[in-house]
C-alpha positions as CSV (number, residue, x, y, z in Angstrom):
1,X,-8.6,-21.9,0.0
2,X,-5.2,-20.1,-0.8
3,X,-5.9,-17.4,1.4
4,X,-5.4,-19.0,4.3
5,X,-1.6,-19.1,4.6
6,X,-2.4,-14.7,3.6
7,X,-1.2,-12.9,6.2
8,X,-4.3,-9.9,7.8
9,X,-2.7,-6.7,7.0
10,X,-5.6,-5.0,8.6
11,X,-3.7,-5.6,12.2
12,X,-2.9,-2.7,14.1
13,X,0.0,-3.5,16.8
14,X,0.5,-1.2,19.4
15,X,3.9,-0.1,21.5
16,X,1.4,2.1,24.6
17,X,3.1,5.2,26.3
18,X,4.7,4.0,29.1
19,X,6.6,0.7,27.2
20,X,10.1,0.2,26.7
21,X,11.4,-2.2,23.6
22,X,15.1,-3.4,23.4
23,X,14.9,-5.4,19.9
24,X,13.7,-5.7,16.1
25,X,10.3,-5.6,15.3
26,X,8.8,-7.3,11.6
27,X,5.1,-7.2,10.8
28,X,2.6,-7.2,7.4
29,X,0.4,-4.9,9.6
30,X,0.1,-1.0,10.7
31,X,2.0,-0.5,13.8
32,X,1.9,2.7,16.2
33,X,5.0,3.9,19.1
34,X,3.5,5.9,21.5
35,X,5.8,4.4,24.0
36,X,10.2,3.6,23.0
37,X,11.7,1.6,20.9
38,X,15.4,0.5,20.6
39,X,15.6,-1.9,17.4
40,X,15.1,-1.8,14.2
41,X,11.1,-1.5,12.8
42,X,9.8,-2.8,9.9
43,X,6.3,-3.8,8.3
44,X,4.6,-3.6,4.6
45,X,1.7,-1.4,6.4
46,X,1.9,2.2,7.9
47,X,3.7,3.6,11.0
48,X,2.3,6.1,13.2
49,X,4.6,7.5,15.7
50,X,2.4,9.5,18.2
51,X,3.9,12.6,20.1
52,X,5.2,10.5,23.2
53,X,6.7,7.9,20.8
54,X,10.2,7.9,20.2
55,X,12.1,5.4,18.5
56,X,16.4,4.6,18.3
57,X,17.1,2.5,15.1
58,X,15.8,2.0,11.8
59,X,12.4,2.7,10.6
60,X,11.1,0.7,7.3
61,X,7.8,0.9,6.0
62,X,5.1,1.7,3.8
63,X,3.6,4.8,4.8
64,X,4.5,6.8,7.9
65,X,3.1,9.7,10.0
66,X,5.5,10.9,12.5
67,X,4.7,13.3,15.7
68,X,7.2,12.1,18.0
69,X,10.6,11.5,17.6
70,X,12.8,9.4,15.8
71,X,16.5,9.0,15.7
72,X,18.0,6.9,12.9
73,X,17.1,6.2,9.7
74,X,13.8,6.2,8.6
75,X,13.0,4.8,4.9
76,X,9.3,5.1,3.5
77,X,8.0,3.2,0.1
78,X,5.2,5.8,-0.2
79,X,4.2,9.1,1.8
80,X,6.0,10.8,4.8
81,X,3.7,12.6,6.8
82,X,6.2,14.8,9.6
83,X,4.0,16.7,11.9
84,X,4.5,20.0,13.5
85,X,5.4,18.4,16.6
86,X,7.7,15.7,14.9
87,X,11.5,16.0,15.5
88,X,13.9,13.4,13.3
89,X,17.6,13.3,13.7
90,X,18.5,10.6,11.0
91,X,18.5,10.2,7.3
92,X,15.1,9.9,5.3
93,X,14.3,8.0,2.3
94,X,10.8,8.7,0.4
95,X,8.6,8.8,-2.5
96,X,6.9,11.9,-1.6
97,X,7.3,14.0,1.6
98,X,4.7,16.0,3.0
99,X,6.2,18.4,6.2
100,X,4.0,21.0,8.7
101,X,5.4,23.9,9.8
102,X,6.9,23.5,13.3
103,X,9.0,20.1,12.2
104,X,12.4,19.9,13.1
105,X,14.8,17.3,11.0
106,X,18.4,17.1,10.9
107,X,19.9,14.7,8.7
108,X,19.7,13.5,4.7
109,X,16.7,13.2,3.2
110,X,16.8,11.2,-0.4
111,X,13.5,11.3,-2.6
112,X,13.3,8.2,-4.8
113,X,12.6,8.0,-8.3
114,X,9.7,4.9,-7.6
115,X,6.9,4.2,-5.2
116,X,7.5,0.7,-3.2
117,X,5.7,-1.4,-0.7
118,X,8.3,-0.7,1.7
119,X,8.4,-3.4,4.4
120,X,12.0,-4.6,4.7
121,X,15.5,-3.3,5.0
122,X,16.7,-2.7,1.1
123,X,18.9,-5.1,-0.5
124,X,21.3,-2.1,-1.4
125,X,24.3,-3.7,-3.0
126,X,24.9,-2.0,-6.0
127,X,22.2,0.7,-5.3
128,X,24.9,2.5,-3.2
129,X,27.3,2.8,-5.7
130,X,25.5,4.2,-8.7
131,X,23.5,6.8,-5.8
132,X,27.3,7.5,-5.1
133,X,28.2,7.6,-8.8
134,X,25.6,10.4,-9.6
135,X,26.3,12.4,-7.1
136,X,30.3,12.7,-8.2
137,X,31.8,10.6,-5.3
């Protein structure tokens, strides 16, 4: 009886080539660009950005497979799959990063120290300073 107020992360939600989206986007479930989006992205499931899928903003998430291209920050609790044809002009943050031959990426890219669900924007109040702090800034 307590599962029904559960959310079904089995959902897949779909941006098709050919759509525009001006705006933020929150879901439990896997969600694939194949068309644009403007706005921030961010789900506790997997992102699959297919090679005609571009997306402008933020990028938080569980698991990710990018072939398209994003530009912004993209932030991953577990694996980072960038394929040949991906192109990322942003910073990246990541458990463990897995790139093919062929991908292009221009920007930071930070491994972290734990696995996470991903899911949400990070509450990074005093995370900031100590990442700054180790790195003699």
């Amino acid at each position: 009886m307590g599962k029904l107020n559960e959310t079904d992360n089995q959902t897949i939600n779909l941006i098709s080539n050919g759509t525009e989206i001006t705006g933020d986007i929150r879901s439990n479930g896997d969600i694939r660009v194949d068309g644009m989006l403007t706005g921030s992205l961010s789900t506790k499931g997997k992102v699959v950005i297919g090679t005609t899928g571009k997306v402008n903003g933020e990028v938080y998430c569980k698991n990710s497979e990018v072939s398209g291209a994003i530009e912004g920050k993209i932030s991953v609790g577990q694996l980072l799959n960038l394929k040949s044809s991906s192109k990322i002009t942003g910073d990246i943050e990541t458990f463990k990063l897995s790139i093919e031959p062929g991908a292009q990426f221009t920007g930071n890219c930070k491994m972290t120290e734990s696995e996470s669900n991903g899911g949400s924007a990070p509450n990074r109040g005093g995370e900031t300073e100590k990442a700054a702090g180790r790195q003699g800034k």
